[in-house]
C-alpha positions as CSV (number, residue, x, y, z in Angstrom):
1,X,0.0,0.0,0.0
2,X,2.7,2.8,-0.9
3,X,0.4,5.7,-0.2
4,X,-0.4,4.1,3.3
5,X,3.1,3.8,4.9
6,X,3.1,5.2,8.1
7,X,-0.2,3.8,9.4
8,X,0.4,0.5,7.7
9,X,4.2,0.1,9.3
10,X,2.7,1.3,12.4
11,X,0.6,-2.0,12.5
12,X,3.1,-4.0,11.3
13,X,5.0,-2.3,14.4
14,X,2.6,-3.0,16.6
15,X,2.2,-6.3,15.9
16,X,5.3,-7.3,15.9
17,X,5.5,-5.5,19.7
18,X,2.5,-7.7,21.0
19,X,3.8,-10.8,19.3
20,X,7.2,-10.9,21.4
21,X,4.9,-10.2,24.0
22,X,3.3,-13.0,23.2
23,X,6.3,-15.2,23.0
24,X,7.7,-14.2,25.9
25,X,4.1,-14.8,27.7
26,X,4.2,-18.6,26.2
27,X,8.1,-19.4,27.3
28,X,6.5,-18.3,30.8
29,X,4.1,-21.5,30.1
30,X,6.4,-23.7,28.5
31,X,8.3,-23.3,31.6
32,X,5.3,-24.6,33.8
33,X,4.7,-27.3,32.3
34,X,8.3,-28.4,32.4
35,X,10.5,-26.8,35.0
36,X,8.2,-24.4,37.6
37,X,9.1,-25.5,41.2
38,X,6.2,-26.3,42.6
39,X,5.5,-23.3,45.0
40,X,6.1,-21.1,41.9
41,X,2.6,-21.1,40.3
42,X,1.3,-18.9,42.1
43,X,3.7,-15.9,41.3
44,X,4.3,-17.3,37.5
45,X,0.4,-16.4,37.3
46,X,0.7,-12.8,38.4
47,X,3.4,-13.1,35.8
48,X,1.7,-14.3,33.0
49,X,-1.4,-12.1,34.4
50,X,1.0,-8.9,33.7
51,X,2.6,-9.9,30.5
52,X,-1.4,-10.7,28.9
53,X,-2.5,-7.1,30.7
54,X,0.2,-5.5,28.7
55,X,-0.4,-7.1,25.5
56,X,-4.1,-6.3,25.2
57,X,-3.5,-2.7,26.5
58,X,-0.9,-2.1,23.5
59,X,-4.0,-4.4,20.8
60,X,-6.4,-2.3,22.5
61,X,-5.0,1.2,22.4
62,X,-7.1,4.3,20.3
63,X,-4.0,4.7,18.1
64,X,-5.1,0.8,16.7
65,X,-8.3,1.7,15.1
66,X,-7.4,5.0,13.8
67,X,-4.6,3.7,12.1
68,X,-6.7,0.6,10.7
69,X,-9.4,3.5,9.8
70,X,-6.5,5.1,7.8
71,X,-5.7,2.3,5.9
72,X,-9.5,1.4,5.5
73,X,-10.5,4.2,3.6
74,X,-8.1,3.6,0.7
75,X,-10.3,0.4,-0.1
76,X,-7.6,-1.5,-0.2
77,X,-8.0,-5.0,-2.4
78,X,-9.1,-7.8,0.1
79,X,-7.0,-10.4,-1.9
80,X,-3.7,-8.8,-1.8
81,X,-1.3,-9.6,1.0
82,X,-2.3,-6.2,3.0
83,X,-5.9,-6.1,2.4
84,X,-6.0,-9.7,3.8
85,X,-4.1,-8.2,7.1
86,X,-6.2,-5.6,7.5
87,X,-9.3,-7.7,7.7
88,X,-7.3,-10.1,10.5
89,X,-6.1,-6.8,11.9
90,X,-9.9,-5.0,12.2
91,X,-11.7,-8.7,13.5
92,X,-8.8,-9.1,16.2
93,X,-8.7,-5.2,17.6
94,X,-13.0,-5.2,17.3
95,X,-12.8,-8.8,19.5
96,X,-10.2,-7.4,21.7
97,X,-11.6,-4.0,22.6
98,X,-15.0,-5.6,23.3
99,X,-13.2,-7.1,27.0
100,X,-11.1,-4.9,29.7
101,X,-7.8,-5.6,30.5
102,X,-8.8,-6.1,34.2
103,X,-11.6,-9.4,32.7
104,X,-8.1,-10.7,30.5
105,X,-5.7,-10.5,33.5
106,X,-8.0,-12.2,36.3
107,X,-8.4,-14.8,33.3
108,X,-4.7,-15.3,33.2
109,X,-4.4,-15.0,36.4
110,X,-7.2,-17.6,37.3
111,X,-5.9,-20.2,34.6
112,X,-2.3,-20.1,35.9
113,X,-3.5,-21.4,39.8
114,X,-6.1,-23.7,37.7
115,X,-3.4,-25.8,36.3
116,X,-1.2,-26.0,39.3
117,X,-4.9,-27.5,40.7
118,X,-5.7,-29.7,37.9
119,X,-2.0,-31.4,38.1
120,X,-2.2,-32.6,41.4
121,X,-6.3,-33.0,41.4
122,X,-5.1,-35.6,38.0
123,X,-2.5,-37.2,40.5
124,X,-5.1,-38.3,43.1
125,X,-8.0,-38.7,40.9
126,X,-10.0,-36.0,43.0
127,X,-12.2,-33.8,40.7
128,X,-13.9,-32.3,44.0
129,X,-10.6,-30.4,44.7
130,X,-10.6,-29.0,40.8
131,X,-14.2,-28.1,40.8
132,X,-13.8,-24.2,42.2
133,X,-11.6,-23.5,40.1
134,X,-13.1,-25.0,36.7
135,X,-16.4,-23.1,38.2
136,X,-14.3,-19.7,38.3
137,X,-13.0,-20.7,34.6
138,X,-16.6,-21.4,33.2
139,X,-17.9,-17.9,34.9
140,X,-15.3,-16.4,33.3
141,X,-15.4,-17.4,29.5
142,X,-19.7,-16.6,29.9
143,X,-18.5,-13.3,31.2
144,X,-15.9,-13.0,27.7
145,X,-18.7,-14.6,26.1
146,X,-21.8,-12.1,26.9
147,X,-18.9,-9.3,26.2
148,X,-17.4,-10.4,22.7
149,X,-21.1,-11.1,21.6
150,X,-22.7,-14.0,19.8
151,X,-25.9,-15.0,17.6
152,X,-26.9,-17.8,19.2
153,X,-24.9,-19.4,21.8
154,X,-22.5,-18.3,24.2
155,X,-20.0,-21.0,22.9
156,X,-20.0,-19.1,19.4
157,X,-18.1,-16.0,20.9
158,X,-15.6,-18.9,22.5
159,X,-15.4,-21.1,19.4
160,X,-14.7,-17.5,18.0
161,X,-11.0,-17.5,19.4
162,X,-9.8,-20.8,17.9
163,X,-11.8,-21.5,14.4
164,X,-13.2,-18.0,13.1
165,X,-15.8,-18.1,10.9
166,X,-17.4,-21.2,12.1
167,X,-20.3,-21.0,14.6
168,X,-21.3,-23.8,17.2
169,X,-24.2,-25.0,15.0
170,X,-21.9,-25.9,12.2
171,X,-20.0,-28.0,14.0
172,X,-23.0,-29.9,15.4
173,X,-23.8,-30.1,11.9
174,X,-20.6,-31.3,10.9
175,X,-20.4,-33.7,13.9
176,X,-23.7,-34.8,13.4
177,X,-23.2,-35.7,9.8
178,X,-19.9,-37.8,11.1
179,X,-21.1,-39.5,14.3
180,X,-23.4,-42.2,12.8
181,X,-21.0,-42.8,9.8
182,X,-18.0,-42.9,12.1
183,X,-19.3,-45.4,14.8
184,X,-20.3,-48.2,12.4
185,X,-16.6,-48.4,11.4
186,X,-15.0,-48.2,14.8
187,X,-17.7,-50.7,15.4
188,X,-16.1,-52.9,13.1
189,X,-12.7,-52.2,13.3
190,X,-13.3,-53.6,17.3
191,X,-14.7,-56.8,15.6
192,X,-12.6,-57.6,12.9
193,X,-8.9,-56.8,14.8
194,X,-9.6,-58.5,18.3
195,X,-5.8,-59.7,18.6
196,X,-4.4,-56.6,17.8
197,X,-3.2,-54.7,20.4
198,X,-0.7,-51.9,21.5
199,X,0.0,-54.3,24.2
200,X,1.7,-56.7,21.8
201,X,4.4,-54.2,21.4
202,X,5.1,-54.1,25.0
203,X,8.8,-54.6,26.2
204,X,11.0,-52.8,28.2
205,X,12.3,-49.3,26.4
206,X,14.5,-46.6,28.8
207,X,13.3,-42.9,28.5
208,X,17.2,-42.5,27.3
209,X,16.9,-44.9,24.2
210,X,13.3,-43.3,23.6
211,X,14.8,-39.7,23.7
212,X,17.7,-40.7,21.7
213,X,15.9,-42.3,18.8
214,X,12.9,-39.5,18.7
215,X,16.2,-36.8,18.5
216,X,17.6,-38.5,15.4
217,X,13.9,-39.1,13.5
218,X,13.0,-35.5,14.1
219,X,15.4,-33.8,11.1
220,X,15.0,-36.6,9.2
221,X,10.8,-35.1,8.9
222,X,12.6,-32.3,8.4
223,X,12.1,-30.2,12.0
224,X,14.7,-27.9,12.3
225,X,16.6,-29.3,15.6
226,X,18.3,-26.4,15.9
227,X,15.6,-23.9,16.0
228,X,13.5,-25.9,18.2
229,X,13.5,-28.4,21.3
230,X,11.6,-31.8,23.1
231,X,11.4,-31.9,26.3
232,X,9.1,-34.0,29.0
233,X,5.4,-32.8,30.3
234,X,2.3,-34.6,32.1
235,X,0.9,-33.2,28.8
236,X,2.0,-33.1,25.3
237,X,2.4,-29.5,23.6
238,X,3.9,-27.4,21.3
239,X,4.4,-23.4,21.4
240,X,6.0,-21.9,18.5
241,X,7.2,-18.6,20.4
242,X,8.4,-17.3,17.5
243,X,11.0,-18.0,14.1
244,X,13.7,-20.3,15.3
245,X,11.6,-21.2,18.8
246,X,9.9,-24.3,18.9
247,X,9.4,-25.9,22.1
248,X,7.7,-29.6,22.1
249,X,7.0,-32.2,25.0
250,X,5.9,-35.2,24.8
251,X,5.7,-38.2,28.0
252,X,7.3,-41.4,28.4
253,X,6.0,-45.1,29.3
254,X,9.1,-47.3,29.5
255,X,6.9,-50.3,28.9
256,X,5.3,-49.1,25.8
257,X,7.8,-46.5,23.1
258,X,4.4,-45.7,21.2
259,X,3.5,-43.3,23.8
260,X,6.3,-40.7,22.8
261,X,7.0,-41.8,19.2
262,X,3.1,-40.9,18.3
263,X,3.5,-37.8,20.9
264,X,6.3,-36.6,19.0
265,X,5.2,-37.1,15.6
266,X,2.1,-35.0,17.0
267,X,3.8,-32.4,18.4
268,X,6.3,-31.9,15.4
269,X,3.5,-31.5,12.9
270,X,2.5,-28.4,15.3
271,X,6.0,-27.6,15.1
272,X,6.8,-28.1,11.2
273,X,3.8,-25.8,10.8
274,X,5.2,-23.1,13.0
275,X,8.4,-23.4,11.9
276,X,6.8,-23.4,8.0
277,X,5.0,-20.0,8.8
278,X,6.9,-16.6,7.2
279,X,9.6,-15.3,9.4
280,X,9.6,-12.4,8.0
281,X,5.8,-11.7,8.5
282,X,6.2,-11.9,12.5
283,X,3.3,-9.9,14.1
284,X,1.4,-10.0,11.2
285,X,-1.8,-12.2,10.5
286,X,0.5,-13.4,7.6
287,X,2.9,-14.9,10.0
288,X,0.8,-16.5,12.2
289,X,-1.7,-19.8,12.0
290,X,-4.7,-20.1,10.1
291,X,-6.4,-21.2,13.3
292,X,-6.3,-24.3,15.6
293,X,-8.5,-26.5,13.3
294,X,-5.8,-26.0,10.7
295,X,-2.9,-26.5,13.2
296,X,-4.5,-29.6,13.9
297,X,-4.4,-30.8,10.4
298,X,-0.7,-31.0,10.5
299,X,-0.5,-33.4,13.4
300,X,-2.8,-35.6,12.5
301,X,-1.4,-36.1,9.1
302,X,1.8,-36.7,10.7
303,X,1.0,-38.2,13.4
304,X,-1.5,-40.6,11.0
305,X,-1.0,-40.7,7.4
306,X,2.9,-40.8,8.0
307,X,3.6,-42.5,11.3
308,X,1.0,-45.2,11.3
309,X,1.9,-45.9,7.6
310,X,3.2,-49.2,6.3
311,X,6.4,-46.7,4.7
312,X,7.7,-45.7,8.0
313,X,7.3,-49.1,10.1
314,X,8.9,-50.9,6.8
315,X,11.7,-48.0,6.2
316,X,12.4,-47.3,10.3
317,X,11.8,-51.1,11.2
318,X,16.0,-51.6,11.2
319,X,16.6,-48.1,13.6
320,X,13.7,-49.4,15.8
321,X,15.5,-52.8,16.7
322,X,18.6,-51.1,17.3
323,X,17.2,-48.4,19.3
324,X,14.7,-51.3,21.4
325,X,16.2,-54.6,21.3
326,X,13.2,-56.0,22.7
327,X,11.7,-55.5,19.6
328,X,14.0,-58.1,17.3
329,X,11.0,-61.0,18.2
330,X,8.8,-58.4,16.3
331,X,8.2,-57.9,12.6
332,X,7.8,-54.6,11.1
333,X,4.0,-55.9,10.2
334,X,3.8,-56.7,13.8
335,X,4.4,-53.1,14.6
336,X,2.3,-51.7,12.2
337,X,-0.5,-53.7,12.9
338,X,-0.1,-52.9,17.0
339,X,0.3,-49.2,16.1
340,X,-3.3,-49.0,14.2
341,X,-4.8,-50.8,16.9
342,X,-8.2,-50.6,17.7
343,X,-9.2,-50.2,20.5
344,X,-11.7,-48.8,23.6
345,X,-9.7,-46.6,25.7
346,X,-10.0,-44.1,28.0
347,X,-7.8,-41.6,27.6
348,X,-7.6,-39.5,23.9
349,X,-4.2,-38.4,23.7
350,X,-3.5,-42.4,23.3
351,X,-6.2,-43.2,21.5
352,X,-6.3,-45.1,17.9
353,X,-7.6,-43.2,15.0
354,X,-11.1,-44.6,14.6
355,X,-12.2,-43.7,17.8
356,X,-10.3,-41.0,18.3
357,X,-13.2,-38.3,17.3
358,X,-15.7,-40.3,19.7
359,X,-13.8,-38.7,22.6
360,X,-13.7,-35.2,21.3
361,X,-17.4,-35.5,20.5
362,X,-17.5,-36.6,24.2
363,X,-15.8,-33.2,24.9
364,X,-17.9,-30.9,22.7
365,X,-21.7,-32.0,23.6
366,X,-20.2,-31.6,28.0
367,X,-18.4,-28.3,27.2
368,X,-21.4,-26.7,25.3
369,X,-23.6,-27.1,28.3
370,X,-21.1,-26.2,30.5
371,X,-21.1,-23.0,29.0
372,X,-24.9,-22.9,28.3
373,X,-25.6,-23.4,31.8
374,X,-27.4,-26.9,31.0
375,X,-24.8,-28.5,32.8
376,X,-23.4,-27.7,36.4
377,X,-19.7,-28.2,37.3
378,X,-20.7,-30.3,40.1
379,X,-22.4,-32.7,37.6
380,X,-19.5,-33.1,35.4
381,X,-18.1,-36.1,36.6
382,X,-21.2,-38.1,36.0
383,X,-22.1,-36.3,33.0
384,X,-18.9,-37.6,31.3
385,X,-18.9,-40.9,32.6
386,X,-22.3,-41.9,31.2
387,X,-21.7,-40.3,27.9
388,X,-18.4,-42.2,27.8
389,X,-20.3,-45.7,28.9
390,X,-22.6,-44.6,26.0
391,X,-19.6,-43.8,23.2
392,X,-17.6,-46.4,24.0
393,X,-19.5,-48.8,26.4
394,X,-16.4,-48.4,29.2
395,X,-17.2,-47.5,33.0
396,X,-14.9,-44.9,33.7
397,X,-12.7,-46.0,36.9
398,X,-11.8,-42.8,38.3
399,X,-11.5,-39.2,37.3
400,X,-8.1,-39.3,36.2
401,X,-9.2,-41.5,33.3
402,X,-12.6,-39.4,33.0
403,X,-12.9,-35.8,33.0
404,X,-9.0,-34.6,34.5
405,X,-7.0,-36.0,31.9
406,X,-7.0,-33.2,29.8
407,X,-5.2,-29.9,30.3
408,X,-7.6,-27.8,28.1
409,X,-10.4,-26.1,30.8
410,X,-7.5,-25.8,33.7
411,X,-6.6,-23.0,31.1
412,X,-9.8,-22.3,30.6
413,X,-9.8,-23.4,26.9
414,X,-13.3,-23.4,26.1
415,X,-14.2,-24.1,22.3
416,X,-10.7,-25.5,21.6
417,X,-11.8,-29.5,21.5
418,X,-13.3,-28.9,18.4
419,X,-10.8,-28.1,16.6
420,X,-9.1,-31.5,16.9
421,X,-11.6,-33.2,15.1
422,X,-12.0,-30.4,12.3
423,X,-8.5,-30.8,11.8
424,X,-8.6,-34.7,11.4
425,X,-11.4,-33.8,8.6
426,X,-8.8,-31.5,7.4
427,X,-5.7,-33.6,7.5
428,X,-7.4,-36.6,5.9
429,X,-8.6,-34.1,2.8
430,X,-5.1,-32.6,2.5
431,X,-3.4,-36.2,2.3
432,X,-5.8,-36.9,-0.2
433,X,-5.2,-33.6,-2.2
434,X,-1.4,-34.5,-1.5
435,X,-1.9,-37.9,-3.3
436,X,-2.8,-36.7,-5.9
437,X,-0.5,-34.2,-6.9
438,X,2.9,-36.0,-5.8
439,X,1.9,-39.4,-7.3
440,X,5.8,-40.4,-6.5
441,X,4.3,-39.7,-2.8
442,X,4.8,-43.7,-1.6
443,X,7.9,-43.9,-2.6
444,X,9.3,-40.9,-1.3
445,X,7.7,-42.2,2.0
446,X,9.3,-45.3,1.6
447,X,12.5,-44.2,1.2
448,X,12.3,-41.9,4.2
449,X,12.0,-38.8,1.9
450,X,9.7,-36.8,3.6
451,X,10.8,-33.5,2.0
452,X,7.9,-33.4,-1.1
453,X,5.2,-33.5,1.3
454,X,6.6,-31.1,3.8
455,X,7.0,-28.5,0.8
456,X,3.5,-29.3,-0.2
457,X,2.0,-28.6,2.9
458,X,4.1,-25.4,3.1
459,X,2.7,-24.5,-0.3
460,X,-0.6,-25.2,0.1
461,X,-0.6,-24.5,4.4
462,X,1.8,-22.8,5.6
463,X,3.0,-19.8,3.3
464,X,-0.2,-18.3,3.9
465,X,-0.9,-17.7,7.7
466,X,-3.9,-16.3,8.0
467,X,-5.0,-15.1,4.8
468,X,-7.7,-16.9,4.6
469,X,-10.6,-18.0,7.0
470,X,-10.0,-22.0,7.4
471,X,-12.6,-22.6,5.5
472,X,-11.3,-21.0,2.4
473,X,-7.8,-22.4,3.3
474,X,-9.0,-26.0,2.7
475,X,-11.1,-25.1,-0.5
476,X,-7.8,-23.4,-1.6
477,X,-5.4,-26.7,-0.7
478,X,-7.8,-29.7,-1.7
479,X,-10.7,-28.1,-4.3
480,X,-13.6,-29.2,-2.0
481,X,-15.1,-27.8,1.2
482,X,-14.8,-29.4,4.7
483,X,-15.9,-32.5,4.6
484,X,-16.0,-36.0,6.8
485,X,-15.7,-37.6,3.2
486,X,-11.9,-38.1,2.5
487,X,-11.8,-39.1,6.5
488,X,-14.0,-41.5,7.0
489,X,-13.0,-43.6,3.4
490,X,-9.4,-43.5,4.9
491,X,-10.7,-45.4,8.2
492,X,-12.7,-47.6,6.1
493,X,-10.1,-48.8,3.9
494,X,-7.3,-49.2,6.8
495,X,-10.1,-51.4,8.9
496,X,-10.5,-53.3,5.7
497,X,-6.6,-53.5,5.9
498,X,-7.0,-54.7,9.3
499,X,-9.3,-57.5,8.7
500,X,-8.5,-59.0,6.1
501,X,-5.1,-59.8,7.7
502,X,-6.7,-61.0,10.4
503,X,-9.0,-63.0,8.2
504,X,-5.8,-64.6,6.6
């Protein structure tokens, strides 16, 4: 925009500001979840209280809108690069303004003693010493709600913050559409692939040969080791802080290598993403995600189409035995067959594919009444356990297993758990798009060259940021809309897989 310069560099300035902010705000939670002494939490969340209060002050400030206004009335082209920004720039300062500082720190504030709370209610299995402060978290995001504004449920203003543009009644839809198709094949998958089992992979596998093998696979996807780290956490994450910061977790069960090797193939899809997204655009919506759904996408696909893939258990089968002896009685088939698995199971971060989006339908029907009021805090416990005895006909044994394992509402993430599920719709039509334009694909997989599809997805994904709405970003990359289509005729063909080795 050359005769905008001053008020469009003053954004860029801006948002570069709030984005080291924001950086410096996520290194404050990357340390808690990996380092924080104990007795810390409660002064890292005045900290992290502080560092948000300053960042919305500087989103929030008059000189924001009248340089967006500026730049607005030249009618600049919504499909070049800064026309595109200044419609991120406008939705983010309009959401932003609409909540004090004071509502965004006490959030912060509240979140940071919440987890501390939710670790060590998840150690003893005690949701009753959670519950006040999941209550003060659900109070909270209706009082965000009722202030950022919503057509026709409270969850829309929260689904808001992590998939924009979609509203709670198109994911029901969505969801709805995929539910009865979905459980018919897990239904099946249970049937046809009884002696299959993660189980049969079980063996004895020391945290150090785990880290050292999951170390040397990570360049070889092609995460930049160098700009980026894996550490250990009660709950897998990423946080891409910023160009050449990438910090990943993922947990350790010396009995069963899976647990990391699938938590790191997760977490370094989040982090080939973030490490995929335009250095130089830093601040801008241009440099940052599309939105969580999308995020998702990339882990999944790793995580799924490449990790659980015939390629990578043939082509890794030799580094496997020599980084877990106790594997050498196993065939690579062996492997790939326990690693697809399926499975009931109670917790969803170690869950097989095909039921996978049971539990964050689970999650998305007890978190919209939570936030409708339909459903009291109190009640959650029970709530959850008779949906899950309903989803996946298991008696939950205890709240660790039920409604603690997750991290997400001890931050008082509220209308995040969709976006897992959107972006297994997502990842399954992009593998499919992917096919089809790098027919070598296979091969390439096969011969550990994983570089044609990372530079696809960074074509088609990550080059853009946030350009476009999600939506559009998938229409872009694959041709189609959002579908369950492309991910449900993946499940079906791999259960077919499944059985008919069984049936052999």
């Amino acid at each position: 925009m050359p005769d905008l310069p001053e008020a469009y560099q003053n954004l860029r300035s801006r948002g570069r500001e709030i984005a080291l902010l924001g950086a410096t705000g996520g290194l404050l939670g990357w340390d808690q979840e990996t380092l924080l002494p104990p007795k810390s939490h409660g002064f890292r969340a005045e900290q992290s209280a502080q560092i948000s209060g300053i960042a919305h002050r500087l989103a929030t400030a008059p000189e924001v809108n009248e340089w967006l206004s500026v730049c607005e009335s030249a009618q600049p082209d919504p499909l070049t690069a800064e026309g595109a920004c200044l419609i991120r720039w406008r939705h983010d300062y309009n959401r932003a303004t609409r909540i004090p500082t004071s509502l965004v720190e006490e959030n912060e504030r509240t979140a940071g003693m919440a987890r501390a709370a939710w670790v060590e209610a998840r150690k003893k299995a005690d949701f009753s010493s959670f519950a006040p402060h999941l209550q003060k978290l659900v109070s909270l995001s209706r009082q965000m709600a009722d202030l950022w504004g919503y057509s026709n449920e409270p969850y829309d203003a929260l689904l808001e913050g992590y998939e924009p543009g979609w509203s709670t009644r198109e994911v029901a839809s969505l969801f709805g559409e995929l539910q009865p198709r979905l459980v018919p094949i897990a239904e099946k998958a249970l049937a046809a692939s009884p002696s299959f089992s993660r189980k049969n992979l079980s063996g004895h596998y020391p945290q150090a040969q785990q880290e050292k093998f999951l170390q040397s696979l990570l360049p070889k996807i092609g995460f930049d080791t160098a700009s980026g780290r894996l550490d250990t956490s009660t709950h897998p994450f990423c946080s891409g802080l910023g160009p050449h910061d990438t910090r990943m977790t993922t947990r350790y069960d010396e009995t069963d290598f899976t647990v990391s090797l699938y938590g790191v193939f997760h977490e370094a899809g989040h982090g080939l993403y973030d490490q995929g997204l335009p250095e130089k655009e830093l601040g801008t919506p241009l440099g940052q995600a599309a939105s969580l759904g999308i995020h998702e996408s990339q882990s999944r696909l790793w995580e799924n189409r490449v990790g659980r893939s015939h390629s990578f258990w043939k082509a890794w089968w030799p580094d496997l035995i020599h980084a877990f002896p106790d594997l050498a009685r196993r065939s690579w088939e062996e492997g790939w067959r326990a690693s697809n698995a399926v499975e009931r199971s109670f917790i969803r971060v170690e869950a097989d594919e095909v039921t996978y989006d049971l539990h964050i339908l689970l999650r998305f029907q007890i978190e919209t009444r939570l936030i409708s009021g339909e459903l009291k805090v109190a009640d959650l416990p029970s709530a959850w356990n008779d949906l899950f005895l309903k989803l996946f006909g298991l008696k939950v044994p205890n709240d660790s297993q039920g409604c603690l394992q997750d991290i997400h509402w001890s931050m008082g993430g509220f209308g995040y758990f969709p976006t897992y599920t959107l972006g297994n719709l997502t990842g399954s039509q992009l593998w499919q798009a992917a096919q089809l334009d790098l027919p070598n694909l296979h091969s390439c997989l096969e011969q550990r060259d994983y570089h044609p599809l990372l530079q696809w997805l960074h074509q088609k994904v990550h080059a853009h940021g946030r350009r476009y709405l999600a939506s559009d970003l998938v229409r872009h990359a694959t041709g189609k809309p959002l579908s369950p289509d492309a991910h449900l005729s993946i499940l079906e063909t791999k259960v077919k897989d499944l059985g008919s080795i069984q049936n052999s």
